[in-house]
Each structure stands twice: as C-alpha cells, then as structure tokens.
PyMOL CGO cylinders between C-alpha atoms (Angstrom):
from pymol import cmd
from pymol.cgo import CYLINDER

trace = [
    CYLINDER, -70.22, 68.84, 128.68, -68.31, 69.45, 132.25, 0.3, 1, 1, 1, 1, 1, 1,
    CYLINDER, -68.31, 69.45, 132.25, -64.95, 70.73, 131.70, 0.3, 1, 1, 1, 1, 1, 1,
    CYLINDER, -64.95, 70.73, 131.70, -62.36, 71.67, 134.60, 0.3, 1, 1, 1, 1, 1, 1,
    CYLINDER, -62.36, 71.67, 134.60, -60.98, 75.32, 134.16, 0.3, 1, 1, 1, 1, 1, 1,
    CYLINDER, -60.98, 75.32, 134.16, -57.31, 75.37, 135.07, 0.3, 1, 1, 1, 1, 1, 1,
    CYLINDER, -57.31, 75.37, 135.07, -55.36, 77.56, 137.36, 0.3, 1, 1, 1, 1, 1, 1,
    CYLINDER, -55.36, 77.56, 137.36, -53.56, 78.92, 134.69, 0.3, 1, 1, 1, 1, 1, 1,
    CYLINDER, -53.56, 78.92, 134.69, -56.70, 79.90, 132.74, 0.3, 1, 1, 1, 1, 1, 1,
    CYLINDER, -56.70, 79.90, 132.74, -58.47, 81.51, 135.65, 0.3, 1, 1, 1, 1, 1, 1,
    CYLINDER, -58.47, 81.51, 135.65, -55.39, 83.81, 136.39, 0.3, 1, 1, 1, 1, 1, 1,
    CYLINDER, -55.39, 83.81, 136.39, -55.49, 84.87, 132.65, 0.3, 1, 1, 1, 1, 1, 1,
    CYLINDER, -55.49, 84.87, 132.65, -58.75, 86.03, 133.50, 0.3, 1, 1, 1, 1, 1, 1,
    CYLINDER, -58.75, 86.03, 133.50, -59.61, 87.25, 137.21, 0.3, 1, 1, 1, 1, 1, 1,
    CYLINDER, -59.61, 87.25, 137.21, -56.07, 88.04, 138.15, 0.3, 1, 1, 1, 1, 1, 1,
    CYLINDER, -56.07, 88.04, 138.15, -54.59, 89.57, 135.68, 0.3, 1, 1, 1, 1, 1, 1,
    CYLINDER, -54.59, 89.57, 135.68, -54.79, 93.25, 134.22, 0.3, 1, 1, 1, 1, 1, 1,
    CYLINDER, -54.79, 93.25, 134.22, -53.63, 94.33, 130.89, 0.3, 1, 1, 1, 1, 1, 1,
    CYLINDER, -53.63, 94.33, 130.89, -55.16, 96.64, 128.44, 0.3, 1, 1, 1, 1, 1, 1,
    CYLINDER, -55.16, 96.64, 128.44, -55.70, 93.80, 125.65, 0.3, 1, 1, 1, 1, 1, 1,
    CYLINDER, -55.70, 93.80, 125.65, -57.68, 90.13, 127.00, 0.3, 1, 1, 1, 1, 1, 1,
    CYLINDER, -57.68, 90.13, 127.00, -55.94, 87.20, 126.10, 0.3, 1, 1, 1, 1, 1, 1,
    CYLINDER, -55.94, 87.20, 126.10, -57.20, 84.74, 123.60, 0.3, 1, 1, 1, 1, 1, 1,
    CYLINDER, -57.20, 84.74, 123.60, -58.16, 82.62, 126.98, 0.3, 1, 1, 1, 1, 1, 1,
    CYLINDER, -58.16, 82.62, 126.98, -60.33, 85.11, 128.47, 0.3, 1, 1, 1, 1, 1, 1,
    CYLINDER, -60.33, 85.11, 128.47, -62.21, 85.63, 125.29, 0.3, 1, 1, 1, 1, 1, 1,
    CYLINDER, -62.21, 85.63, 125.29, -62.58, 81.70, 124.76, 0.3, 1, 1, 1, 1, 1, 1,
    CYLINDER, -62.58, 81.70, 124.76, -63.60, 81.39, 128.23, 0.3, 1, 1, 1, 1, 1, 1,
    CYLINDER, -63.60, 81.39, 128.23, -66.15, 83.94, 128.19, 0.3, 1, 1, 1, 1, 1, 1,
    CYLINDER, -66.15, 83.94, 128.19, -67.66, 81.93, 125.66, 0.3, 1, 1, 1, 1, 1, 1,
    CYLINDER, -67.66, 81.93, 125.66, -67.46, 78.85, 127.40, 0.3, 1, 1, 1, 1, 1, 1,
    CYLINDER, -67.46, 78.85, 127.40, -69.14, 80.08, 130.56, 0.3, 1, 1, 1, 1, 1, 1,
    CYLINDER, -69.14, 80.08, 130.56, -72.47, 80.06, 128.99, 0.3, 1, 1, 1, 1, 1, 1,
    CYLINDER, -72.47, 80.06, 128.99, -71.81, 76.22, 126.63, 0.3, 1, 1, 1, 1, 1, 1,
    CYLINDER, -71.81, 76.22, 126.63, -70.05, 73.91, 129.12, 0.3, 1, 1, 1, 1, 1, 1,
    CYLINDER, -70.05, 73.91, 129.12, -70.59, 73.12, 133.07, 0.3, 1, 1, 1, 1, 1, 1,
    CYLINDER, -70.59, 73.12, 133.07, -67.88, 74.23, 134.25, 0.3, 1, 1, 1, 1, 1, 1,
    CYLINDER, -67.88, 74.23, 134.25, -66.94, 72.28, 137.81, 0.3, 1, 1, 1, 1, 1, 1,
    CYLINDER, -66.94, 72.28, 137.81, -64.00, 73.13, 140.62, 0.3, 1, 1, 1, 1, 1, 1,
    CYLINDER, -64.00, 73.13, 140.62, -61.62, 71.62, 141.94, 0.3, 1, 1, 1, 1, 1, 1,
    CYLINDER, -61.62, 71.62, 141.94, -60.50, 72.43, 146.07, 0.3, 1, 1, 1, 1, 1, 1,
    CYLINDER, -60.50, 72.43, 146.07, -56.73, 72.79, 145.00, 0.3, 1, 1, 1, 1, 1, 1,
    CYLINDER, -56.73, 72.79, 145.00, -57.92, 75.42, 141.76, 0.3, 1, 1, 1, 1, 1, 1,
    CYLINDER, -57.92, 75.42, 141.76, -59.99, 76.87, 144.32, 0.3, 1, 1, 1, 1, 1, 1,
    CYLINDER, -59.99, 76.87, 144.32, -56.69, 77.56, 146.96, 0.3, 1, 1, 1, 1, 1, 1,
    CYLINDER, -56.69, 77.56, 146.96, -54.37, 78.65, 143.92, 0.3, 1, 1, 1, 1, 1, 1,
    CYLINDER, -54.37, 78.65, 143.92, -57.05, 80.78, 142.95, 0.3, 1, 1, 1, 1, 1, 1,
    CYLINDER, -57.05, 80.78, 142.95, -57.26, 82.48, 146.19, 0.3, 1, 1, 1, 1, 1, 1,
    CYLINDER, -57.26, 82.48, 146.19, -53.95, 82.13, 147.51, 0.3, 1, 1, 1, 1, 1, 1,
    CYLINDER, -53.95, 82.13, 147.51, -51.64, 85.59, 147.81, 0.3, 1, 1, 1, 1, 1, 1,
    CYLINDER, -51.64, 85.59, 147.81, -54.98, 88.26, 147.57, 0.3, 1, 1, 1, 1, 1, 1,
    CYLINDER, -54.98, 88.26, 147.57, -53.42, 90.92, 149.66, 0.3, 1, 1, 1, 1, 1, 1,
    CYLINDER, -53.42, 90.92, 149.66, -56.62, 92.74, 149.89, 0.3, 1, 1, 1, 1, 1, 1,
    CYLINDER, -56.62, 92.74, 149.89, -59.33, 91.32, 152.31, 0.3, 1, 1, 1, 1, 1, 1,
    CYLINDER, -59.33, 91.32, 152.31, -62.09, 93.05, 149.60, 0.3, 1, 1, 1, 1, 1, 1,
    CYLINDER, -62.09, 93.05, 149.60, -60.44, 91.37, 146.44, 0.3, 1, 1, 1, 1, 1, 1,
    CYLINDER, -60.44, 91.37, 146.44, -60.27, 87.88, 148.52, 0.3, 1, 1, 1, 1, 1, 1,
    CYLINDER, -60.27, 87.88, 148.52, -64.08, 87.96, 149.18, 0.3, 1, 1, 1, 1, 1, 1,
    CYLINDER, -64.08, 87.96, 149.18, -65.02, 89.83, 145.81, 0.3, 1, 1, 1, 1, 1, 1,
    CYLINDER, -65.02, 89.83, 145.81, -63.26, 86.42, 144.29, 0.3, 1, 1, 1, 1, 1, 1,
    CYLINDER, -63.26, 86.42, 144.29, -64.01, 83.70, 146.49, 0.3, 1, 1, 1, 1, 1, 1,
    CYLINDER, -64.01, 83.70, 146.49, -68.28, 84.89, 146.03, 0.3, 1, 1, 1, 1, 1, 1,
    CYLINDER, -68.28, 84.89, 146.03, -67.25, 84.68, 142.42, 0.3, 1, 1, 1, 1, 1, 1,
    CYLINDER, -67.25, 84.68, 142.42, -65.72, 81.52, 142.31, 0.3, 1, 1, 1, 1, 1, 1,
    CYLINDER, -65.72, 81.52, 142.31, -68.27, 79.76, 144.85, 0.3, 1, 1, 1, 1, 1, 1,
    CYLINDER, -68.27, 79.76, 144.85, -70.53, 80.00, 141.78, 0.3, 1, 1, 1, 1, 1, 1,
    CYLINDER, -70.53, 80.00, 141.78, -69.18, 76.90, 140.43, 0.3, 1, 1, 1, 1, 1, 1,
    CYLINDER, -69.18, 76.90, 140.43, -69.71, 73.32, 142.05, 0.3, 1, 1, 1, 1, 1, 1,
    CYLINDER, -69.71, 73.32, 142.05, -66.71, 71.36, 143.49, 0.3, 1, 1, 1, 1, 1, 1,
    CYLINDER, -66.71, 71.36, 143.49, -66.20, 68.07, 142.61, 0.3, 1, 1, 1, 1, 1, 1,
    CYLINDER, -66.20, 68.07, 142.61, -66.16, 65.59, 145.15, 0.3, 1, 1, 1, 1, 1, 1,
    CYLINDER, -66.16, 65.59, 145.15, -62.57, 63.95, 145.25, 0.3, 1, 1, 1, 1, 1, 1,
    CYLINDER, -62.57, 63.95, 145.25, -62.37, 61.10, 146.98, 0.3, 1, 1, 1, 1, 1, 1,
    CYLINDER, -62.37, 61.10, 146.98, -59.26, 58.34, 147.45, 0.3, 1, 1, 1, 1, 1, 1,
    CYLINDER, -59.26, 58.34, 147.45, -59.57, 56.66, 144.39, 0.3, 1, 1, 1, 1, 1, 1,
    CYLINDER, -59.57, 56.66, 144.39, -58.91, 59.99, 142.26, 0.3, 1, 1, 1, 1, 1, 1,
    CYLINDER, -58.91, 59.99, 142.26, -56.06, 60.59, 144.33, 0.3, 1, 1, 1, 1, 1, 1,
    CYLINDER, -56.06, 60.59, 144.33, -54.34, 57.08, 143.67, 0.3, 1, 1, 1, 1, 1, 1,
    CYLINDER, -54.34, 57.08, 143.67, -55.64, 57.38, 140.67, 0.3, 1, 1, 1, 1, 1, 1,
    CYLINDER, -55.64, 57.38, 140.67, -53.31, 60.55, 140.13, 0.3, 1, 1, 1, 1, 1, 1,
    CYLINDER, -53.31, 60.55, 140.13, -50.61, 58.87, 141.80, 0.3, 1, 1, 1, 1, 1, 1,
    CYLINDER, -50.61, 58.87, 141.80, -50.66, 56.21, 139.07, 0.3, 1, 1, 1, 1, 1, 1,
    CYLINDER, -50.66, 56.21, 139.07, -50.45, 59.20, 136.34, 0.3, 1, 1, 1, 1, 1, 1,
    CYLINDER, -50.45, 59.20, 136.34, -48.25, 60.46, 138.11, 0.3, 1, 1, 1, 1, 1, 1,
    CYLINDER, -48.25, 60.46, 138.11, -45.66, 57.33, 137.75, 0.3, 1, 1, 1, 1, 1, 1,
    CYLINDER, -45.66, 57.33, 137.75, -46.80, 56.53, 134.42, 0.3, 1, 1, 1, 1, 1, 1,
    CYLINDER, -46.80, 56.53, 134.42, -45.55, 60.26, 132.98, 0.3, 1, 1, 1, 1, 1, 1,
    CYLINDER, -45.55, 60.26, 132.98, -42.31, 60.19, 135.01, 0.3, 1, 1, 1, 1, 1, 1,
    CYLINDER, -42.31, 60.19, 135.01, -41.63, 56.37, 133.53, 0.3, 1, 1, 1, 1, 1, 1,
    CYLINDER, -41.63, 56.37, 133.53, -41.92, 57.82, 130.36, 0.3, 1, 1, 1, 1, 1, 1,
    CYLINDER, -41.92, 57.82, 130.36, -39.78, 61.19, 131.30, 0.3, 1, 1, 1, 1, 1, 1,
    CYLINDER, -39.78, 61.19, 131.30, -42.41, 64.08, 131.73, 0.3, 1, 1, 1, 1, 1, 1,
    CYLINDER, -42.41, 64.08, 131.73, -42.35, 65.42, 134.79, 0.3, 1, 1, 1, 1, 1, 1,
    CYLINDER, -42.35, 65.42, 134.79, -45.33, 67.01, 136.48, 0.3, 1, 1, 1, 1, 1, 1,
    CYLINDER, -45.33, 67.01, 136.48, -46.82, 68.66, 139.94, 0.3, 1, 1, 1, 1, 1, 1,
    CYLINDER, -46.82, 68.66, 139.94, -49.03, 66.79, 142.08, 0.3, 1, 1, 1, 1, 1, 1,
    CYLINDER, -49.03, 66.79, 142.08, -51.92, 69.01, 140.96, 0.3, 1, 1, 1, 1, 1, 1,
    CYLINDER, -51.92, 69.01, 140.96, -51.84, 68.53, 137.44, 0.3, 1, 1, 1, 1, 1, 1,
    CYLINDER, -51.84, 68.53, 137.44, -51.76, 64.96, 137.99, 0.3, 1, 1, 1, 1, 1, 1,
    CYLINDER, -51.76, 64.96, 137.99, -54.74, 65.22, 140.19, 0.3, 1, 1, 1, 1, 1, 1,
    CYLINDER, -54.74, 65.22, 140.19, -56.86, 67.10, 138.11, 0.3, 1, 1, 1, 1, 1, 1,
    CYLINDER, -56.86, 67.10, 138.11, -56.15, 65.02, 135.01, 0.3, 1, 1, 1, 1, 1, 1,
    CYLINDER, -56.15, 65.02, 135.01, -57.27, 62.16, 137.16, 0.3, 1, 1, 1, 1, 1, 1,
    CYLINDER, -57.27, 62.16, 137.16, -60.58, 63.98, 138.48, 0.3, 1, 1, 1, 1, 1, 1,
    CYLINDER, -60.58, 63.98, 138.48, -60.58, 64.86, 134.51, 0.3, 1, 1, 1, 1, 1, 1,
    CYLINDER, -60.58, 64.86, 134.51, -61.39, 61.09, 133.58, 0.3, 1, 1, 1, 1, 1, 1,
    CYLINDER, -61.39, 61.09, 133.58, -62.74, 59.64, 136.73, 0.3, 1, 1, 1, 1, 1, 1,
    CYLINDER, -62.74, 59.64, 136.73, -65.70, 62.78, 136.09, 0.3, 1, 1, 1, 1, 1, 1,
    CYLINDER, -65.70, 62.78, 136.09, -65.65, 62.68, 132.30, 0.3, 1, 1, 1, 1, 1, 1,
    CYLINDER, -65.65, 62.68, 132.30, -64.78, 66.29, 132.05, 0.3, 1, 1, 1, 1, 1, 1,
    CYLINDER, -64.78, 66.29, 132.05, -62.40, 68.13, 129.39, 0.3, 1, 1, 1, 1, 1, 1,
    CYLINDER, -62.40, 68.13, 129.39, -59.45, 70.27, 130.83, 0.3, 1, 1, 1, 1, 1, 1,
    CYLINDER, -59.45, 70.27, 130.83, -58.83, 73.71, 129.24, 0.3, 1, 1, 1, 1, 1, 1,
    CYLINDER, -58.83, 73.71, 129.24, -55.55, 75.17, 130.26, 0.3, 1, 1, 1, 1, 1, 1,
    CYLINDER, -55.55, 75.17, 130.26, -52.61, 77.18, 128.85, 0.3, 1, 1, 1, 1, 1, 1,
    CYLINDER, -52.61, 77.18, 128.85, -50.27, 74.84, 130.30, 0.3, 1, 1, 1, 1, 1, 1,
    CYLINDER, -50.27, 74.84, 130.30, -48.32, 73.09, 127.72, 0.3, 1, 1, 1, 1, 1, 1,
    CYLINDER, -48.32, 73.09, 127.72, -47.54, 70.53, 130.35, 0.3, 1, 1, 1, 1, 1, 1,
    CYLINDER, -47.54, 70.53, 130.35, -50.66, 69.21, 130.03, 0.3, 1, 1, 1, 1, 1, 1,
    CYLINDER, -50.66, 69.21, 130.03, -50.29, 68.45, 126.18, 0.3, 1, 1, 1, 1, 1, 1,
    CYLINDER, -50.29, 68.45, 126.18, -47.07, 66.02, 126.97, 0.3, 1, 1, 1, 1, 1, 1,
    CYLINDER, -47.07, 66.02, 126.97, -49.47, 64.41, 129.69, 0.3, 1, 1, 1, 1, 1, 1,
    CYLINDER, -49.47, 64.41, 129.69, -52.16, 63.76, 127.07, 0.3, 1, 1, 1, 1, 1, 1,
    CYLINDER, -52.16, 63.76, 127.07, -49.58, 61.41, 124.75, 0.3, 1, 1, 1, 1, 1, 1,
    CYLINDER, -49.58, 61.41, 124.75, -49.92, 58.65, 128.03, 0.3, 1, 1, 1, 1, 1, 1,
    CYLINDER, -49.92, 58.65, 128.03, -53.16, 59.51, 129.81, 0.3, 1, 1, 1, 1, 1, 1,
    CYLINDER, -53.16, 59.51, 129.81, -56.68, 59.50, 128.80, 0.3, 1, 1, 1, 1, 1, 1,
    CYLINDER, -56.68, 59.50, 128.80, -57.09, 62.79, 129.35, 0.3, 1, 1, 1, 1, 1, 1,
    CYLINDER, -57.09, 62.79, 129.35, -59.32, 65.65, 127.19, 0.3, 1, 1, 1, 1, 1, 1,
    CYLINDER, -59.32, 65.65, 127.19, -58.51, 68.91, 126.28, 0.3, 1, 1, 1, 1, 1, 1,
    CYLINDER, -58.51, 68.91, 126.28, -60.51, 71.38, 125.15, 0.3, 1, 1, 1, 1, 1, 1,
    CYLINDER, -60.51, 71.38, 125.15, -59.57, 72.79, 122.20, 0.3, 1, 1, 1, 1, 1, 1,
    CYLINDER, -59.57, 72.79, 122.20, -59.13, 76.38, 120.94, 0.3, 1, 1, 1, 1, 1, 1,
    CYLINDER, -59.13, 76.38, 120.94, -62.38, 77.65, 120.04, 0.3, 1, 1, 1, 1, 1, 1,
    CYLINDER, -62.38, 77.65, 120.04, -61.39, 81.47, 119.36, 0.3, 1, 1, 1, 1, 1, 1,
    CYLINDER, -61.39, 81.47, 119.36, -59.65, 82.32, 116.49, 0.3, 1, 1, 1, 1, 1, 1,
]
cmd.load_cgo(trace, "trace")
C-alpha cells in the first residue's frame, strides 16, 4: 500500500527532540518497513525549510531522498483546487497544501497519515484515506 507521510508526522519524528517518542514516531517506525511510503515536493520543502545548520540540512535531505516523489502534474493541482472549494462551501477551511496532497492522495491511491486533525474534517467531503492508528 503507498501512503503519503505528512509534514506534521515527519517533524514528530526527524525534527523534534524529547526524551519520550511520540505515539507517531513509534507507528511510523513500523510503517517504514509495511507500506511504500512516497513524497511529495511541498513535504519535501517543509521538511527542509528553517535547518540552520548546513550539516543537519544535508544529514536530512540524504535521508529524505530515500523516498520517491510523486510526479504532480496539472490535473492534481486542479484537482486540489476543486477540494479546495468543495471544503470551504461546506465551511472547513484549509491550506493549499493539504488540499494538494489529499488530491495527489486519490489521484495515486495512497493513504495519508498525519496528526493533523484538519485532515479528519476534510475526509467527511473528499475521498480521501487515512491511515489509521496502528500503535496502541
């Protein structure tokens, strides 16, 4: 199964430090090795955006150049334009990156697993998938 990691995961676990892991990190770990796990360009940038340190930029973006990026072409940008109009119609706002990878979610068959509760109020009007939580 492909499944689109989301910003907000990835932070949990490559940009964070704490002395306990979150739930996320442990559930991730585990997906790493049971799902193909694919990229997004804009993931990639939020991912790598603000790294003060020159080493900790290229330590990361060798790490993260491990997984694929999916090809996005125009229709999965008007395609997240339309989810995009379709939430706010119904009163849930949203960034233009969420609505794009919920679009690259369905146009590539691909779950989304993500912290963001956003994402959850998107799901009641698009097709989308989320993975669910697999760690107790």
């Amino acid at each position: 199964m492909r499944l689109i990691v989301d910003t907000s995961i990835w932070s949990l676990v490559l940009r964070r430090r704490s002395a306990t892991m979150p739930k996320e990190a442990e559930q991730l770990k585990s997906i790493l090795t049971n799902y193909n796990i694919i990229m997004l360009g804009s993931i990639r940038q939020e991912l790598l955006s603000g790294i003060k340190s020159t080493k900790q930029f290229e330590k990361l973006r060798s790490y993260l150049r491990s997984f694929p990026d999916l090809s996005i072409d125009s229709k999965v940008y008007e395609l997240a334009a339309e989810y995009y109009n379709i939430c706010r119609s119904k009163g849930v706002q949203g960034s233009n990156t969420d609505f794009l990878i919920c679009a690259a979610s369905v146009v590539s068959d691909s779950c989304i697993f993500t912290s963001d509760k956003d994402f959850k109020k998107y799901s009641k009007y698009l097709p989308i998938k989320l993975l669910t939580n697999t760690v107790s």
